[in-house]
C-alpha positions as a printed NumPy array, in Angstrom:
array([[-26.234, -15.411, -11.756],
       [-25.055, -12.284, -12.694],
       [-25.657,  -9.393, -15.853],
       [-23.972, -10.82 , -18.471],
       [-23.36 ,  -6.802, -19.218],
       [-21.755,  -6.397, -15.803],
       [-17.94 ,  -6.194, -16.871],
       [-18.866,  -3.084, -19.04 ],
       [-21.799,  -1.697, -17.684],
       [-21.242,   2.272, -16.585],
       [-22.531,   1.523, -13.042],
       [-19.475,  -0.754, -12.206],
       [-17.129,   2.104, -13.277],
       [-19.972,   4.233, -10.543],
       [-19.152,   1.51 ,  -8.136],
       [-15.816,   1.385,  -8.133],
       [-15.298,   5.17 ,  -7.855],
       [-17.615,   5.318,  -5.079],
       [-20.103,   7.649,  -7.046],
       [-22.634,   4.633,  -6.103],
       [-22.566,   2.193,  -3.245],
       [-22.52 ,  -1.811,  -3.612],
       [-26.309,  -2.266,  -2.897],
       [-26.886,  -1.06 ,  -6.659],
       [-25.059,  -4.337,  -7.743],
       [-26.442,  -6.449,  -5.115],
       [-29.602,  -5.978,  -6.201],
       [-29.689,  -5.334,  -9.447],
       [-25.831,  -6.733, -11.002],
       [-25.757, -10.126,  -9.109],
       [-29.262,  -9.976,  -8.276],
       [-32.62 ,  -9.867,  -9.823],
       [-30.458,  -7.986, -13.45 ],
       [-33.692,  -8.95 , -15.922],
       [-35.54 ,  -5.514, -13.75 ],
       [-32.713,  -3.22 , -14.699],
       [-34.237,  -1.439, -16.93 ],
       [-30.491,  -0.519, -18.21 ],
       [-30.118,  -4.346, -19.056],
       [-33.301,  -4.126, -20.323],
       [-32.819,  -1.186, -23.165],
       [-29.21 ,  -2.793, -23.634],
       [-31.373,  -6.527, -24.121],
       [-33.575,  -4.177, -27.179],
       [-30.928,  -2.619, -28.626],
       [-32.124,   0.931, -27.446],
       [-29.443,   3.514, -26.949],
       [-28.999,   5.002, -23.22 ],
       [-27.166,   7.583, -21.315],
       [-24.57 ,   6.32 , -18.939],
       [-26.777,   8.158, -16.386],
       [-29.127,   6.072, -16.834],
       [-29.596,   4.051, -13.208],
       [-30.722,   0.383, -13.002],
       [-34.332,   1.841, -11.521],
       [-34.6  ,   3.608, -14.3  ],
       [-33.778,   7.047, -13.085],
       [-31.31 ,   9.96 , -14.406],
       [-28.444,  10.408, -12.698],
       [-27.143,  14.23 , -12.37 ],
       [-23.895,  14.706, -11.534],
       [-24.306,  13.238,  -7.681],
       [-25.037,   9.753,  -7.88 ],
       [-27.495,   8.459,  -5.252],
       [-26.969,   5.763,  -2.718],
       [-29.164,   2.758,  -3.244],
       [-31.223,   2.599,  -0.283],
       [-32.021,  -1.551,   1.001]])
């Protein structure tokens, strides 16, 4: 099952620029979405920056490669 947030989540617009690689969305996306802590704040109504990465890291202006 996948993020129900996925269609307009920033990290699909990462993806499909190639700021971030796919393993982001495998894992977190169309995987295991309820530990994204994005989901999460967006789940509690709790504002966050587009930065904001599904392991709960900031992004700077280089987005990092989700290692396996």
């Amino acid at each position: 099952m996948r993020c129900k947030w996925y269609s307009v989540c920033p990290m699909r617009r990462h993806e499909q620029t190639g700021r971030i690689d796919y393993s982001w969305r495998e894992k977190y996306c169309l995987g295991n979405y309820r530990t994204c802590v994005r989901y999460q704040k967006e789940e509690a109504g709790i504002p966050h920056s587009d930065k904001l990465l599904p392991d709960g890291t900031y992004a700077g202006d280089e987005l990092p490669q989700q290692d396996s």
